[in-house]
N, C-alpha and C positions, 0 to 999 in steps of 0.2 A: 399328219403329213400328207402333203398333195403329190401325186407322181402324172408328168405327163409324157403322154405316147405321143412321138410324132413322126411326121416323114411316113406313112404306112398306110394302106388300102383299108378302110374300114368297113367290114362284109355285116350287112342291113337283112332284113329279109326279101328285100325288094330291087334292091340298086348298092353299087359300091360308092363309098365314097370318099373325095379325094379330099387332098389340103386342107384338113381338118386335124384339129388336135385331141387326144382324149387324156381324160381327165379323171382321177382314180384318188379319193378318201373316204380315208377308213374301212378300205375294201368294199368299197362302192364306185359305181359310174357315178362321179361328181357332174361332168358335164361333156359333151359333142360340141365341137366350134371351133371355128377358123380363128379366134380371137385368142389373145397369149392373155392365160390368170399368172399369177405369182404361185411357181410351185419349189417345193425342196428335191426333187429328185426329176432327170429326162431319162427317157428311155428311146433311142432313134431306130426307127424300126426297119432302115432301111431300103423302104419302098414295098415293105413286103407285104402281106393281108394280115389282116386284123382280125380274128372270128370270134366268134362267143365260142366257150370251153366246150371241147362236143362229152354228150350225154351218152354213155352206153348203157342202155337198162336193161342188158341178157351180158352177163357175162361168166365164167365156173372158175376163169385162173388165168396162169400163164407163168412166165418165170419160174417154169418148175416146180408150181404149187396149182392146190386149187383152194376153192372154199374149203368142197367136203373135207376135207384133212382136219378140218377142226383144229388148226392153230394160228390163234391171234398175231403170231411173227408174219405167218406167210399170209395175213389177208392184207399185213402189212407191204410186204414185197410184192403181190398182187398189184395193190393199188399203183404203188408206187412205178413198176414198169409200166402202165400202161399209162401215168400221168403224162410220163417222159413221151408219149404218144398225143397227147393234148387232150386223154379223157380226166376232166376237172372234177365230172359230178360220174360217179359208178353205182352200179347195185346188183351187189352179189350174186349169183345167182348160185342155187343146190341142185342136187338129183334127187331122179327120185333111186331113194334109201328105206332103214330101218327107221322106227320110230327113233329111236336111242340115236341116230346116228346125225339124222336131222336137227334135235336138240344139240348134237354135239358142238353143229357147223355154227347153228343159232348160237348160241354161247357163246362161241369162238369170235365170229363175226362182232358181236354187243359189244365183246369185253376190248376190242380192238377200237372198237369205235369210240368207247368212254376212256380208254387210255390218250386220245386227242395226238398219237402217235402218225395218223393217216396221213397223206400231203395231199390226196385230192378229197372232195368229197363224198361221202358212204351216207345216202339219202333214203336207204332204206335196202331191204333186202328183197328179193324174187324166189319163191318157192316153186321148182319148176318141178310136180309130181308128187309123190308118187301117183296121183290119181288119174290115169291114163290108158286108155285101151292101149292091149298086150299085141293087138294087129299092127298098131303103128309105133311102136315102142323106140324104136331108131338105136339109138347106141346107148339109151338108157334099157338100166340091168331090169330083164323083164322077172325076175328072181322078186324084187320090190313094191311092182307095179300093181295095183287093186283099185278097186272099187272106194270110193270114200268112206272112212273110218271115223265113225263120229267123236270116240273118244278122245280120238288121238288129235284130227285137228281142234277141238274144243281147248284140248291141253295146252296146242301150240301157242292160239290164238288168246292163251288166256295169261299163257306167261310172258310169248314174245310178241304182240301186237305190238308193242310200242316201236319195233322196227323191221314187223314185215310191211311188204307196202303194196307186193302182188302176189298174187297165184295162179299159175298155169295149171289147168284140166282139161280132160275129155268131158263134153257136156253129154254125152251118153249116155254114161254109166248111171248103176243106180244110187240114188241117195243126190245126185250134182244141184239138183235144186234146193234143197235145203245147207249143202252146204255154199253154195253162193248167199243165200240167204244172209248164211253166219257169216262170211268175209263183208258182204256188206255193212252187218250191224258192226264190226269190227274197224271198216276203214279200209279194207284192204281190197283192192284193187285184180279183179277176176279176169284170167284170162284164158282163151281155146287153147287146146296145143294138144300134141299126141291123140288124134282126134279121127275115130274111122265114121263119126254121124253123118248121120242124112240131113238134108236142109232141114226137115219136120222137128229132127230133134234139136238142131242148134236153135231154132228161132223162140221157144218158150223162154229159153235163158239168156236170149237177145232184146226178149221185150222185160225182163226184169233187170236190164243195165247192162249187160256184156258188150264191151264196145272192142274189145283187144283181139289180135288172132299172133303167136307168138310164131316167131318163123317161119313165114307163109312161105308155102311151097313144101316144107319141113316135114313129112311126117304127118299131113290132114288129108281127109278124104278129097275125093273128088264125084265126078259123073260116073254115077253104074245103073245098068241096067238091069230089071226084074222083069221079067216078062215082056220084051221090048221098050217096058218104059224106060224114059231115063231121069234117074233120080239126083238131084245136084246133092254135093257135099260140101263140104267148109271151103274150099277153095271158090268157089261159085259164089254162095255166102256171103265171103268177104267182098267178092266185087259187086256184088249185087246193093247192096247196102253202104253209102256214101257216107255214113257217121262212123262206119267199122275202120280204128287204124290197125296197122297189119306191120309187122314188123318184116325186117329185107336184113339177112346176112348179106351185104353187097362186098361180098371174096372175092368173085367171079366164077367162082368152083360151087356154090350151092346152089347160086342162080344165075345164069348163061346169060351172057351180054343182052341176047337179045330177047332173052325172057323178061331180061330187067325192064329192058325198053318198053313193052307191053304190060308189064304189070304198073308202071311211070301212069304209062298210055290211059290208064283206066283209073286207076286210084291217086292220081296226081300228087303235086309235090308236098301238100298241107296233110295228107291220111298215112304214107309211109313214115318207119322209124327205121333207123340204121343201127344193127345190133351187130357186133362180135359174133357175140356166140361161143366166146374162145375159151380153149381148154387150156390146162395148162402145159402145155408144149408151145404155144405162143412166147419166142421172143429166146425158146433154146435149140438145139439142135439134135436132138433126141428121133431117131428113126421111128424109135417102138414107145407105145407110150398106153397109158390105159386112161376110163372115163367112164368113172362109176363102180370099176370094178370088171369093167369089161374093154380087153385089148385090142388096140388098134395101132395103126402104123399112118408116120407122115409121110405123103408122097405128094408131089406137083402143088406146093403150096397149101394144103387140105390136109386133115386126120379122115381116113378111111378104116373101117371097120377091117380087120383081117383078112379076110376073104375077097376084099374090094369090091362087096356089092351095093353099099352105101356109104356117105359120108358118117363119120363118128364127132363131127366137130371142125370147128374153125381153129383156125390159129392167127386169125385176122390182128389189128390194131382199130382204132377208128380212122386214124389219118389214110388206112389202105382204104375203106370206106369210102372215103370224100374220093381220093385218089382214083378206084374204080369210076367212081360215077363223072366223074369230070371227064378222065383222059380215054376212058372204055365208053361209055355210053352215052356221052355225049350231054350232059344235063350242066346246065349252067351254074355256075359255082354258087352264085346266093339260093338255089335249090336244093343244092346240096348240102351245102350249110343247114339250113334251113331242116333235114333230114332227122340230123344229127344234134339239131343244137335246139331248136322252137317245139320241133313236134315231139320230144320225148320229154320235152318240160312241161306241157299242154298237157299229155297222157297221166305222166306222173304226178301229176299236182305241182308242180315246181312254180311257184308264182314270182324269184326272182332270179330266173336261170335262163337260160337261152338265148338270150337276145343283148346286143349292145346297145343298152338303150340307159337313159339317166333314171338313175335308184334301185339299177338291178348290181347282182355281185358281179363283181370284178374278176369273173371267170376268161380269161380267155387265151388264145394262142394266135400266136404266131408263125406263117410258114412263108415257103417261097412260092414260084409257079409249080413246083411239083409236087406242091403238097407235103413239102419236109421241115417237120416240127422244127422250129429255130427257138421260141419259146414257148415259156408256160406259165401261166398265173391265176393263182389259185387264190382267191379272197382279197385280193389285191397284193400278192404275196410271190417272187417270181422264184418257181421250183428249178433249182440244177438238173440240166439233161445231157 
């Protein structure tokens, strides 16, 4: 069956484009063109944008669930609210946890995934932790947090590789080189995060592949001083280094308008990815709420730690995302797009995701000027919102 899009702003990486038709079989881009083919189904888009399906590759929950819960329903109802947001492609992300508890999510997650029950896509999973310095631990339970454990990732690695697809750590700590080592021979996809190193120590694990910095700003070091000198840390790092992408909760609460705009300023529109980051109080109304095990409270758009000395979490969407960056900061909509949609397909290996282009899937969304999901299509396939 052929389905064509018309009447709709078609969002490119480069330029929008107009009075054009799109073209969709077998849950594929068939074809781009001003020209009418013979199709069985229209879809009138009513002037609105056309985007590729946005990609959130950090996310814990939302809908009143998270991963860690370790239930296959709720990774379902996960997916499923945040599709209705226009996230097509997702990947789970955990805490850091027990070993037992980890497996749990892992399991829970698999078994969700080979039930073919999802409506967007689950392209892999994100292990964020336990391995992370106890200094920057953020709203993860520092009760969990160590040092790499060989046993135990070798366990993970050896039963669930077939769908993790990243790992966040501290490159600090002892043992981080060999076990990058292991996620490399595995496939899986190494990242900084929870991270109090010095430049000395992130660049050995820079030069054996580490290309990711998971929620910049997040919980890594920065410049400190020993003896007048001053010493850069991850956040330096990352700017310093043009191959490094660096992911952006773009809330507006993690990172300040015009922090965004300088962090844009320096690592431009191809090396940022547009993350969630969101717990599961995303999309309910819930004042009080916990993350990981450890309590927090919603206030002003944001999950804060109890005490309000830091954030515990987003309760973002992706379309607030796009939203931010368009109507707050000012970044041009095929950039932003572009955020959300190219550069976490690029990062995660996604070779037919991101982009509206002919023989990639048929992920995409539909919104108006404000950025408010009107549809969703998922394989070529349009989800109820």
């Amino acid at each position: 069956m052929i389905t064509k899009i018309s009447n709709g702003k078609i969002i490119t990486e480069n330029e929008i484009l107009k009075d054009k038709n799109l073209y969709i079989q077998d849950g594929i881009i068939k074809e781009i063109t001003s020209r009418d083919i013979s199709c069985d189904n229209v879809i009138d888009a009513e002037g609105m944008y056309i985007s590729p399906g946005f990609i959130d590759m950090h996310l814990h929950g939302g809908a009143g669930h998270d991963f860690a819960d370790g239930n296959p329903d709720a990774v379902s109802e996960i997916a499923c609210y945040h599709c209705k947001h226009g996230s097509t492609t997702i990947f789970p992300t955990t805490l850091s946890a027990s070993y037992e508890n980890i497996v749990k999510s892992l399991s829970a997650i698999k078994y969700a995934i080979n039930s073919g029950n999802i409506v967007s896509n689950i392209s892999g999973v994100h292990l964020e932790g336990p391995y992370f310095s106890k200094k920057q631990s953020g709203a993860q339970n520092p009760c969990f947090i160590t040092a790499p454990v060989k046993k135990d990732y070798k366990r993970i690695l050896e039963d669930y590789g077939d769908v993790i697809r990243r790992w966040s750590f501290a490159p600090e700590l002892e043992g981080s080189m060999e076990f990058v080592q292991e996620l490399f021979k595995s496939g899986v996809i190494g990242s900084f995060a929870h991270s109090d190193a010095t430049y000395d120590e992130i660049i050995e694990l820079y030069k054996k592949g580490v290309r990711l910095i998971t929620h910049f700003y997040s919980c890594i070091s920065t410049i400190t001083r020993k003896k007048g000198v001053r010493i850069l840390g991850m956040t330096e790092f990352g700017y310093l280094h043009d191959d490094v992408f660096v992911e952006a909760i773009a809330d507006g609460c993690h990172i300040p308008v015009d922090l965004f705009k300088l962090l844009y300023k320096i690592k431009g529109r191809d090396k940022i990815c547009l993350v969630t980051d969101a717990m599961r109080c995303s999309g309910v109304d819930d004042e009080i709420s916990e993350i990981g095990g450890v309590p927090c409270k919603i206030k002003n758009g944001v999950a804060y730690l109890m005490d309000e000395s830091a954030f515990a979490g987003s309760i973002a969407t992706t379309d607030r995302l796009v939203r931010f960056c368009v109507k707050q900061a000012g970044i041009d909509l095929c950039s932003a797009i572009k955020m959300i949609t190219a550069n976490p397909a690029e990062v995660m290996c996604l070779k037919n995701k991101g982009r509206i282009k002919t023989g990639f899937d048929a992920d995409l969304v539909i919104f108006d000027e404000n950025i408010n999901v009107k549809k969703v299509m998922v394989n070529g396939s349009e989800i109820k919102i």
